[in-house]
N, C-alpha and C positions, 0 to 999 in steps of 0.2 A: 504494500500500500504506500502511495508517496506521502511527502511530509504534510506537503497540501492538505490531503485528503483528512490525515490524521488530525490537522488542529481544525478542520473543516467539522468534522465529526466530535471532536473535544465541546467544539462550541457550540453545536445543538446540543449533547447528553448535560452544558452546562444549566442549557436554560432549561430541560426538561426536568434534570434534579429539582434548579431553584423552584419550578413554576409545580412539583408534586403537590396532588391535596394527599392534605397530611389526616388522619385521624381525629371525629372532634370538628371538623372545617368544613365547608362547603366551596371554599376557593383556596387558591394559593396563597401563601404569605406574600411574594412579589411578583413583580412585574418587569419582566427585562426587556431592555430595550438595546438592539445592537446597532453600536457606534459606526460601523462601517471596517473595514481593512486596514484605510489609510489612516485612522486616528493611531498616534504614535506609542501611547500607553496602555490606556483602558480599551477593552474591547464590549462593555457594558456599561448604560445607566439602567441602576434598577429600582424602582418605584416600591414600599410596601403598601402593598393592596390593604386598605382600608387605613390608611396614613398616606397619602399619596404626595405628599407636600413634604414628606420625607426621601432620602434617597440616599444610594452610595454607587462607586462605581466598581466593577470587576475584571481584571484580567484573565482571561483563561490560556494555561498549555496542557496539552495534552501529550501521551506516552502512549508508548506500546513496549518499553524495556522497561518493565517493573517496577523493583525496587533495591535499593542500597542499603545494607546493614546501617544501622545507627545504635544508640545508646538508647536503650526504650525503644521505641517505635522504628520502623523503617521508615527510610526516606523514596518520597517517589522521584524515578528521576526525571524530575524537568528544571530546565533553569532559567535561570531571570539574569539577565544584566547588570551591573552596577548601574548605568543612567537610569532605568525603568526601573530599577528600586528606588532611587532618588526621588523619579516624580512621583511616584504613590504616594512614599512618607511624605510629600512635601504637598501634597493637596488637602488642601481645609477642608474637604469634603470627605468623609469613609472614607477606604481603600482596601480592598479584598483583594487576593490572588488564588487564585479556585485552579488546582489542579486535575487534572482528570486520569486517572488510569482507563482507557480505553477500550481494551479487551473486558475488562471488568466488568464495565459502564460504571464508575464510582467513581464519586471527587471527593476532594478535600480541599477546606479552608483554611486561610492563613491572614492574617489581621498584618496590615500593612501601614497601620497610623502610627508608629514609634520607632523612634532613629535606629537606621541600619549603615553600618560601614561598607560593607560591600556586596555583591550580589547572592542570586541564592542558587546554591551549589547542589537542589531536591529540595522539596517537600516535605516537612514532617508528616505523617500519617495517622496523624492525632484526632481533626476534625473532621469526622465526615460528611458531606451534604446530605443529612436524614432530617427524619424531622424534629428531634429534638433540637437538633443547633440550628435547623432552619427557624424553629422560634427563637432558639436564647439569639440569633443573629437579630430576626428583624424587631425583637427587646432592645439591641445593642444600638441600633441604629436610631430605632424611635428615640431612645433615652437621649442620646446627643444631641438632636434635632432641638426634641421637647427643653433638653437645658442653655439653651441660646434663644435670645432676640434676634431675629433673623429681620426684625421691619427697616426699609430704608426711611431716610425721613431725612427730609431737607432737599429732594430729589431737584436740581436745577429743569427737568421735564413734566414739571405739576403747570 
C-alpha cells in the first residue's frame, strides 16, 4: 500500500473513531472538520457537538509498522517533526496529535499544549480513541473554553 494511501486511510478511521456514538448518547461527542492537505500542521478543526462554540485542532499519522518497545506502554511508530511540534505547542487553541495504527483501525491521543524540545520519535500507547477518553477529551476541551473570556470588545468594525 503507498504512503499516500496509508495516511489517506489514517485520516478517515480518525474521524470515524472521533465521530463513534459512544454508549448512553445519541450522537457523537465531535464534529470534525478536514482542513484540506495543504494546511501545514493541523489536519482537523473539531467542533464538540453540543458545545459547538468550542473546538480544538488534530493532527493525524498513521502506520502500518507497529510498535516500538518503551518503558510501560509501547510506542506507535509515527513521527512528528521538530517544527510541527512547535506549532501545536505554540497555538492558543487545543492541540491533539491522534495517531493511528492502521491494520488495527485504533488511534491514540496525545495532548500537545505543553512545551516540547524536540520532535516525536512514536506515540505512547496510552490513550486510546474509545469512549471513555472521547469524553474525558471533549470534558478537556469544554473546561478551557468555559475558563476564558473569549468576547472581543472595543472591535474598530462595530
Amino acid at each position: 500500500m503507498a504512503a499516500d494511501d496509508i495516511g489517506d486511510r489514517g485520516q478517515w478511521l480518525c474521524c470515524l473513531l472521533l465521530t463513534q456514538i459512544c454508549p448512553g448518547r445519541s450522537e457523537p461527542y465531535f464534529r470534525p472538520t478536514f482542513l484540506g492537505d495543504k494546511h501545514s500542521t493541523f489536519d482537523y478543526l473539531v467542533e464538540l457537538v453540543g458545545s459547538e462554540a468550542h473546538f480544538f485542532f488534530v493532527q493525524v499519522r498513521s502506520t502500518r509498522q507497529g510498535y516500538r518497545k518503551g518503558s510501560g506502554t509501547g510506542r506507535l511508530r509515527v513521527n512528528v517533526n521538530r517544527e510541527d511540534v512547535q506549532r501545536m505547542v505554540a497555538s492558543p487553541i487545543p492541540a491533539y496529535f491522534v495517531g493511528i495504527d492502521e491494520p488495527q483501525e485504533v488511534g491514540y491521543l496525545l495532548s500537545m499544549n505543553e512545551p516540547r524540545q524536540a520532535g516525536l520519535g512514536g506515540l505512547p500507547a496510552r490513550h486510546l480513541l474509545d469512549c471513555g477518553n472521547l469524553q474525558r477529551l471533549w470534558q478537556e476541551v469544554r473546561n478551557f473554553w468555559a475558563s476564558r473570556n473569549m468576547v472581543l470588545v472595543g472591535s474598530h468594525f462595530v
